[in-house]
PDB file of N, CA, C and O in Angstrom:
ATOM      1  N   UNK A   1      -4.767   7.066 -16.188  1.00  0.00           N
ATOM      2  CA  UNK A   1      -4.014   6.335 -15.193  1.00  0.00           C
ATOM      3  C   UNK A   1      -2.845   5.602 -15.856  1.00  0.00           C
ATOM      4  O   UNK A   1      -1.718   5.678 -15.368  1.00  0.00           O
ATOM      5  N   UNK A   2      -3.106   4.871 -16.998  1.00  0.00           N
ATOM      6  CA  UNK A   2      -1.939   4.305 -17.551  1.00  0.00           C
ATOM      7  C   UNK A   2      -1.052   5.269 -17.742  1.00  0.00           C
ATOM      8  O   UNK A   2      -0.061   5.305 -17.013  1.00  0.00           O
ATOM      9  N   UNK A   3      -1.216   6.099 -18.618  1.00  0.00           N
ATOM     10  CA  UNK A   3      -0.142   7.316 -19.068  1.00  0.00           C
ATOM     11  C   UNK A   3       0.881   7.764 -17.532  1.00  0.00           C
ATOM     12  O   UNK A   3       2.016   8.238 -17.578  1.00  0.00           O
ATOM     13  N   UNK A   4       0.206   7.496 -16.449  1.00  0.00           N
ATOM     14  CA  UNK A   4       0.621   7.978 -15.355  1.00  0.00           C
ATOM     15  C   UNK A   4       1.451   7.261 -14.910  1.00  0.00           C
ATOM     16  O   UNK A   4       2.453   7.655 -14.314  1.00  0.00           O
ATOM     17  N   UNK A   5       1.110   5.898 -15.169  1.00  0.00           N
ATOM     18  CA  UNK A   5       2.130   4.715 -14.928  1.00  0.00           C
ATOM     19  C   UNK A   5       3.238   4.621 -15.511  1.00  0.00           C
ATOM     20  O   UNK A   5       4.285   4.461 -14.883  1.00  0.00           O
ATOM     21  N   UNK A   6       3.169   4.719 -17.026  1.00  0.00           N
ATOM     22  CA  UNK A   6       4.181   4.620 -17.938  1.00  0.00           C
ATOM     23  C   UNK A   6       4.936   5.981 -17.827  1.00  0.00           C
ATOM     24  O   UNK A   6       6.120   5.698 -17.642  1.00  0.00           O
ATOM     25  N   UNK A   7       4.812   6.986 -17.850  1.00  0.00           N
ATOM     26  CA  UNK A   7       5.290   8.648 -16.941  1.00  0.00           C
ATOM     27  C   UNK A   7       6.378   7.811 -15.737  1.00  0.00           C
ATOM     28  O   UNK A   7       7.589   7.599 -15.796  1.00  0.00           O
ATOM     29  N   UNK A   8       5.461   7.500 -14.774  1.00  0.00           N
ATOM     30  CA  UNK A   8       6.340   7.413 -13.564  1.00  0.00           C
ATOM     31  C   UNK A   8       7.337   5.685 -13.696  1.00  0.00           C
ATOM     32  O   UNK A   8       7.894   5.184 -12.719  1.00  0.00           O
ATOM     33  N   UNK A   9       7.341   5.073 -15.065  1.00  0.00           N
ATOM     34  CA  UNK A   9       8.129   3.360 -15.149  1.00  0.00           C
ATOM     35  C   UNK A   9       9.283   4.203 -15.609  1.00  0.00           C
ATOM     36  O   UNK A   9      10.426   4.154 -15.155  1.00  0.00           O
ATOM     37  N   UNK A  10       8.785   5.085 -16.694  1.00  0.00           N
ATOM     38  CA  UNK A  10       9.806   6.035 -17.666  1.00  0.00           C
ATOM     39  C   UNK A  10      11.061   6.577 -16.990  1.00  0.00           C
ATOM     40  O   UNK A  10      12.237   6.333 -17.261  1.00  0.00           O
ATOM     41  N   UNK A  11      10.441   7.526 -15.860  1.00  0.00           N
ATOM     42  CA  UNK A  11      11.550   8.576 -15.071  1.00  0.00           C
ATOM     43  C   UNK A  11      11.931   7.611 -13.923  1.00  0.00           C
ATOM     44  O   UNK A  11      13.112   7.724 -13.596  1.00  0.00           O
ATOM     45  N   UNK A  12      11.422   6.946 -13.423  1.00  0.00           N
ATOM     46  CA  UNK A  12      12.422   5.615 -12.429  1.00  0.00           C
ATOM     47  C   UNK A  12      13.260   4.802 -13.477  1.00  0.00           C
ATOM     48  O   UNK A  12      14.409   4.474 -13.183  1.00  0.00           O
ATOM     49  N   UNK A  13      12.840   4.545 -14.417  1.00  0.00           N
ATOM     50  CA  UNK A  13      14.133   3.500 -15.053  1.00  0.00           C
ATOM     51  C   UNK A  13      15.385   4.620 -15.512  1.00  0.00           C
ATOM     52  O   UNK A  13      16.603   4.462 -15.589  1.00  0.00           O
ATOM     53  N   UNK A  14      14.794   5.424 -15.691  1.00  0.00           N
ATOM     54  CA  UNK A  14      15.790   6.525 -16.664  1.00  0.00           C
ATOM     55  C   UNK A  14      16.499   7.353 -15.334  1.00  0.00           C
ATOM     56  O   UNK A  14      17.446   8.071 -15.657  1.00  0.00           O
ATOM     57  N   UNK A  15      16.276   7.340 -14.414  1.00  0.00           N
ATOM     58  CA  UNK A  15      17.240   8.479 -13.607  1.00  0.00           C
ATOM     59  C   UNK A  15      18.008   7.672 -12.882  1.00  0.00           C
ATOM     60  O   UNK A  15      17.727   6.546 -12.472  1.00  0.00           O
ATOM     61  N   UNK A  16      19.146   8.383 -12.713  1.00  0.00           N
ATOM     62  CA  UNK A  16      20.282   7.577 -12.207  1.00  0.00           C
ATOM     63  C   UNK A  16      20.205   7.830 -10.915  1.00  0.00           C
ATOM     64  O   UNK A  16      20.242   8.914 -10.332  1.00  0.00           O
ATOM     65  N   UNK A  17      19.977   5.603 -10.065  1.00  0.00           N
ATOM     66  CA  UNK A  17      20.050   5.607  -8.585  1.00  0.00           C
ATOM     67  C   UNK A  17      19.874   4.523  -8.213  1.00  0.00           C
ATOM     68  O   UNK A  17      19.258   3.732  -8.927  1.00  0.00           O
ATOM     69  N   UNK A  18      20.491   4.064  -6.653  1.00  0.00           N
ATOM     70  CA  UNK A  18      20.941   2.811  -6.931  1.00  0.00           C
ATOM     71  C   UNK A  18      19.689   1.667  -6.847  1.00  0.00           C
ATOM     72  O   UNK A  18      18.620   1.942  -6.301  1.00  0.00           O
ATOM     73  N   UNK A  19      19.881   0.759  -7.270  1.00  0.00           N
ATOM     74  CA  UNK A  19      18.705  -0.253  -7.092  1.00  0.00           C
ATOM     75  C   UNK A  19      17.980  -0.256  -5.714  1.00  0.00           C
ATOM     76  O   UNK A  19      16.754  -0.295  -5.813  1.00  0.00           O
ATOM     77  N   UNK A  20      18.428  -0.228  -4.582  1.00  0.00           N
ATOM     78  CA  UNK A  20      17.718  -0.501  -3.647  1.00  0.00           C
ATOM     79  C   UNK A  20      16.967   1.250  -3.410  1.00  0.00           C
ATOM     80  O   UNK A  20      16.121   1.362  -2.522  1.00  0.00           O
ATOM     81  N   UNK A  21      17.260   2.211  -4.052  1.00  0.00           N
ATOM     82  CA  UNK A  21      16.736   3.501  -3.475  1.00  0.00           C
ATOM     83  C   UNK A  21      15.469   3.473  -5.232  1.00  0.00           C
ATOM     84  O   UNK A  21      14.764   4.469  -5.399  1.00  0.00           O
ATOM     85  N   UNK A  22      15.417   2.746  -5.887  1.00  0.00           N
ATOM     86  CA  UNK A  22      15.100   2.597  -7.135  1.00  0.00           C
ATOM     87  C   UNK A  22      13.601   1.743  -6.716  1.00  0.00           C
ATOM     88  O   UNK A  22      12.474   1.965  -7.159  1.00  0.00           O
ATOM     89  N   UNK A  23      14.011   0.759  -5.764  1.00  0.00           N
ATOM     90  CA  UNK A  23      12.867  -0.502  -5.758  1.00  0.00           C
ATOM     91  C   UNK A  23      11.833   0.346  -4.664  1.00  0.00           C
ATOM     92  O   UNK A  23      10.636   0.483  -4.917  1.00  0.00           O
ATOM     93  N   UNK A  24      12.559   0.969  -3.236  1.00  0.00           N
ATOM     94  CA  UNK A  24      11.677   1.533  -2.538  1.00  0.00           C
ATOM     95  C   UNK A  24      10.667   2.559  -3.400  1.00  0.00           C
ATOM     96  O   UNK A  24       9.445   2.603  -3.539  1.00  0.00           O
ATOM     97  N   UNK A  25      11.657   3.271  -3.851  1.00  0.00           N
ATOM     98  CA  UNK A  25      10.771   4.083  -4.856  1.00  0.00           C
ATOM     99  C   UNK A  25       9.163   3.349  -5.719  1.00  0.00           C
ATOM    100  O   UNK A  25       8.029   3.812  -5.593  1.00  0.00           O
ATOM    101  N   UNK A  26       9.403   2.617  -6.221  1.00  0.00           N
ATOM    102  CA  UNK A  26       8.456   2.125  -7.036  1.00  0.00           C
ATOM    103  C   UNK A  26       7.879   1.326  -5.719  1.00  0.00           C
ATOM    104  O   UNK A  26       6.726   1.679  -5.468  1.00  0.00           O
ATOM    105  N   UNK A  27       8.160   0.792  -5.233  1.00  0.00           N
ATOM    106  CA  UNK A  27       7.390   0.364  -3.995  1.00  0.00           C
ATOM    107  C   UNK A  27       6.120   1.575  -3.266  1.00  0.00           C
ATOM    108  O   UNK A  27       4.892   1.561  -3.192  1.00  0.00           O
ATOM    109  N   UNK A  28       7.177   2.519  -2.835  1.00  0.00           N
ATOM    110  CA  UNK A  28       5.743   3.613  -2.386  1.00  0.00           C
ATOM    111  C   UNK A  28       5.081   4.320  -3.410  1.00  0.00           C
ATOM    112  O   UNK A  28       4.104   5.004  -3.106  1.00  0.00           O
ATOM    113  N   UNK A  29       5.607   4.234  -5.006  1.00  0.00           N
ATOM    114  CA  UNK A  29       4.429   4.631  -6.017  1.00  0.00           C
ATOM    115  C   UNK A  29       2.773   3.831  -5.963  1.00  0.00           C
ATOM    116  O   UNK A  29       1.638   4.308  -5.968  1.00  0.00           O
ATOM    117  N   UNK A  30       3.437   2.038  -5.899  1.00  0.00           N
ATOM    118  CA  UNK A  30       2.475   1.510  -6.186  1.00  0.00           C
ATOM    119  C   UNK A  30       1.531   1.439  -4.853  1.00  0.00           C
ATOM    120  O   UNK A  30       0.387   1.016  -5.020  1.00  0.00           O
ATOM    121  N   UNK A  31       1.917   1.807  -3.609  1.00  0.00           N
ATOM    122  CA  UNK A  31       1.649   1.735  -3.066  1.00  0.00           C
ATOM    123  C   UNK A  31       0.461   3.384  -2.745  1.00  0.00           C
ATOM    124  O   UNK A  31      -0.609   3.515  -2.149  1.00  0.00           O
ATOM    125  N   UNK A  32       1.094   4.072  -3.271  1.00  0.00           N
ATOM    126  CA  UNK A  32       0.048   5.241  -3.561  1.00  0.00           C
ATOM    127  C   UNK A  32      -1.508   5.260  -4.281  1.00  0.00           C
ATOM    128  O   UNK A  32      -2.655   5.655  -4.065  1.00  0.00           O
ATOM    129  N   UNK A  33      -0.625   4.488  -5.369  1.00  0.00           N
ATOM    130  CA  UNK A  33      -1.745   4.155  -6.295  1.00  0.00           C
ATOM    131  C   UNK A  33      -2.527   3.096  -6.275  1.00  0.00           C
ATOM    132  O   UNK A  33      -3.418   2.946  -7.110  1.00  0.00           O
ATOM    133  N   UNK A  34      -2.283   2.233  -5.310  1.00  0.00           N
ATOM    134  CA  UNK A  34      -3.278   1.494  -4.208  1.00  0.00           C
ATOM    135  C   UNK A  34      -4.376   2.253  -3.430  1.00  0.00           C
ATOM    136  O   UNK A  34      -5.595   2.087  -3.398  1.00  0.00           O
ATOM    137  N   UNK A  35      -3.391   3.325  -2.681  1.00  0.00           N
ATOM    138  CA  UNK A  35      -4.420   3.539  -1.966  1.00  0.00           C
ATOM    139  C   UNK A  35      -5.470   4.386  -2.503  1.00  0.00           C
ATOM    140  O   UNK A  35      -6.568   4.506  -1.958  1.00  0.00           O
ATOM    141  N   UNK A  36      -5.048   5.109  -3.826  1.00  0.00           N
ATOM    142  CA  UNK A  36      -6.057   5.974  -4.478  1.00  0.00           C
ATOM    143  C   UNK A  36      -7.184   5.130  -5.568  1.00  0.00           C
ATOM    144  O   UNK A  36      -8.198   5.673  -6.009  1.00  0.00           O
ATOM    145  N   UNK A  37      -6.814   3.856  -5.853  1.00  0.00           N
ATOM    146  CA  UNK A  37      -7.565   3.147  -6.510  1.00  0.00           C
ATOM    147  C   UNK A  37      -8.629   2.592  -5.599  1.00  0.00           C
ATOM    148  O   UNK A  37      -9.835   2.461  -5.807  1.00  0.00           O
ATOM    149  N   UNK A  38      -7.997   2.335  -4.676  1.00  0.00           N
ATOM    150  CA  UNK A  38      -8.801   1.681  -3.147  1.00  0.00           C
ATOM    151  C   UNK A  38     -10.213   2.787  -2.564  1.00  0.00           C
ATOM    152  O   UNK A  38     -11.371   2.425  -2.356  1.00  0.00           O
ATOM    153  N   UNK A  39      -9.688   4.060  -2.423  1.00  0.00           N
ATOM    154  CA  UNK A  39     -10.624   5.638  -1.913  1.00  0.00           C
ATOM    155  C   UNK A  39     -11.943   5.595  -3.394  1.00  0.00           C
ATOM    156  O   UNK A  39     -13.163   5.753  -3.339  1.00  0.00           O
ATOM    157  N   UNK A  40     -11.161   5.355  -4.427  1.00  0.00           N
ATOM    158  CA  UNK A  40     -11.992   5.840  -5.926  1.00  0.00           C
ATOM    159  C   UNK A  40     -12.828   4.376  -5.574  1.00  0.00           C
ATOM    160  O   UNK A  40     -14.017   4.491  -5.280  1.00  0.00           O
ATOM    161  N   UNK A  41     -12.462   3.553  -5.590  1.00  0.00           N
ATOM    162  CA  UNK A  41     -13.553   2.223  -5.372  1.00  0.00           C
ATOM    163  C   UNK A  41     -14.669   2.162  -4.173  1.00  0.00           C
ATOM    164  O   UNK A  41     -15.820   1.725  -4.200  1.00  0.00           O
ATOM    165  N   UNK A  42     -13.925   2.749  -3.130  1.00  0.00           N
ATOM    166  CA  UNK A  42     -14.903   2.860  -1.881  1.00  0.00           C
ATOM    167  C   UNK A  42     -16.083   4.171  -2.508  1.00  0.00           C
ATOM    168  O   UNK A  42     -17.284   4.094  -2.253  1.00  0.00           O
ATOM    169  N   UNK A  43     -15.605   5.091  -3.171  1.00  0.00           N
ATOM    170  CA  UNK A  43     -16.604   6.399  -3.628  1.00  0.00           C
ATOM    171  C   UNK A  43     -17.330   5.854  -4.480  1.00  0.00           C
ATOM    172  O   UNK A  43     -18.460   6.142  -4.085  1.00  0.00           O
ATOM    173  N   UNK A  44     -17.435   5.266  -5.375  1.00  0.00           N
ATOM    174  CA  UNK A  44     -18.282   4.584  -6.457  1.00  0.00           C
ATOM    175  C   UNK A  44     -19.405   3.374  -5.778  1.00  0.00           C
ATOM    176  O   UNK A  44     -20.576   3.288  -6.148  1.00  0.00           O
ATOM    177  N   UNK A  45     -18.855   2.599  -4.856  1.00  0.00           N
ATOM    178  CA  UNK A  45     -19.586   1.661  -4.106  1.00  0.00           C
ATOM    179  C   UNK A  45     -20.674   2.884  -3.314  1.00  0.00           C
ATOM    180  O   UNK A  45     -21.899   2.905  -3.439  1.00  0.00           O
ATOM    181  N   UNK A  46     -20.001   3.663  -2.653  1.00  0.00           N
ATOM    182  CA  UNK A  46     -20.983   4.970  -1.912  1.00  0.00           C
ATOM    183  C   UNK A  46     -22.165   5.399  -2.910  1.00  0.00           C
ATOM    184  O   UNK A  46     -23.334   5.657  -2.620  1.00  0.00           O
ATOM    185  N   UNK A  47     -21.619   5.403  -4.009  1.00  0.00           N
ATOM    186  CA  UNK A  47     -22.564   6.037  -5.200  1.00  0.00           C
ATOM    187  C   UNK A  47     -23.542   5.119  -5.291  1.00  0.00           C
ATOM    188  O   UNK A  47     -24.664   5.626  -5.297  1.00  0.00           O
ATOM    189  N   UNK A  48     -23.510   3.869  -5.368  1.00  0.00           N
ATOM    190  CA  UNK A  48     -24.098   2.901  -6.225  1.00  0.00           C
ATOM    191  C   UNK A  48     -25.185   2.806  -4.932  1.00  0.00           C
ATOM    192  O   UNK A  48     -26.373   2.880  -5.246  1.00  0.00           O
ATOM    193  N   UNK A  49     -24.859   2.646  -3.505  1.00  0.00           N
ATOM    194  CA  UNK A  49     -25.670   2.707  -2.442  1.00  0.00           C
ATOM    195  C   UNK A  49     -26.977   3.350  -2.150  1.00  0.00           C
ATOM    196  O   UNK A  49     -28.139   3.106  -1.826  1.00  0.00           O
ATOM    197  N   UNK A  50     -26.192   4.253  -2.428  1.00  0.00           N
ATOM    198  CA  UNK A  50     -27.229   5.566  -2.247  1.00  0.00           C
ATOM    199  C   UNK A  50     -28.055   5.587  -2.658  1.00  0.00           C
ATOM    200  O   UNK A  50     -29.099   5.877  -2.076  1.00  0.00           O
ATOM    201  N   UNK A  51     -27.894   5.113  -4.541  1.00  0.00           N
ATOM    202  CA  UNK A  51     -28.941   5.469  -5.533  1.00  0.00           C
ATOM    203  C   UNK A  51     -30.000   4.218  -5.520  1.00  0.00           C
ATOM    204  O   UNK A  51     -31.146   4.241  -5.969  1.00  0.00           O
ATOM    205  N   UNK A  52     -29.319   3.103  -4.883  1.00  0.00           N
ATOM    206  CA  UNK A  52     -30.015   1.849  -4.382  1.00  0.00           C
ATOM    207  C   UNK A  52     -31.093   2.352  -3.271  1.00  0.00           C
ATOM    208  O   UNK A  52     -32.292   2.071  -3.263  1.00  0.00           O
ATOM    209  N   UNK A  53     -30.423   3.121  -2.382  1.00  0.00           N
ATOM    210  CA  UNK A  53     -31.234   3.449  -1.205  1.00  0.00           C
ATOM    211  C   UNK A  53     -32.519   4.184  -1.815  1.00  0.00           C
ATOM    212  O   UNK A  53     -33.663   4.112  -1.365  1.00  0.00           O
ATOM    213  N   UNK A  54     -32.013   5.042  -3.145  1.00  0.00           N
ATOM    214  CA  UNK A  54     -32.848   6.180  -3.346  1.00  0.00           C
ATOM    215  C   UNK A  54     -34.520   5.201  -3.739  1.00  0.00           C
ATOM    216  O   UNK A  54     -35.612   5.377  -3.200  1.00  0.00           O
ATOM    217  N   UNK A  55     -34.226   4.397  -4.622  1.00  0.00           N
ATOM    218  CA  UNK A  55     -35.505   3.784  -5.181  1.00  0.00           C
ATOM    219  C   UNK A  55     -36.385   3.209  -4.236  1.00  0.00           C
ATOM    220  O   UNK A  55     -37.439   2.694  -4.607  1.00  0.00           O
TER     221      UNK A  55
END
């Protein structure tokens, strides 16, 4: 995940465009990677349930 971050800080600082098409940008990255950190947290809580339920 980091590598992914620093990948996508890398090619937004480095490509040429203007600040406000620059900030949205990184705006709906982090906002991606919200919501996929958010899905991976809800699946692990599912996990942990279950195996609670199981005993």
């Amino acid at each position: 995940m980091a590598g992914v971050l620093a990948g996508a800080a890398g090619a937004v600082l480095l490509a040429p465009d203007s600040g406000e098409n620059t900030r949205a940008r990184i705006k709906r990255g982090v906002a991606d990677m919200k919501d996929r950190a958010r899905g991976k947290i809800e699946e692990g809580l599912e996990i942990i349930e279950n195996a609670l339920e199981e005993k």
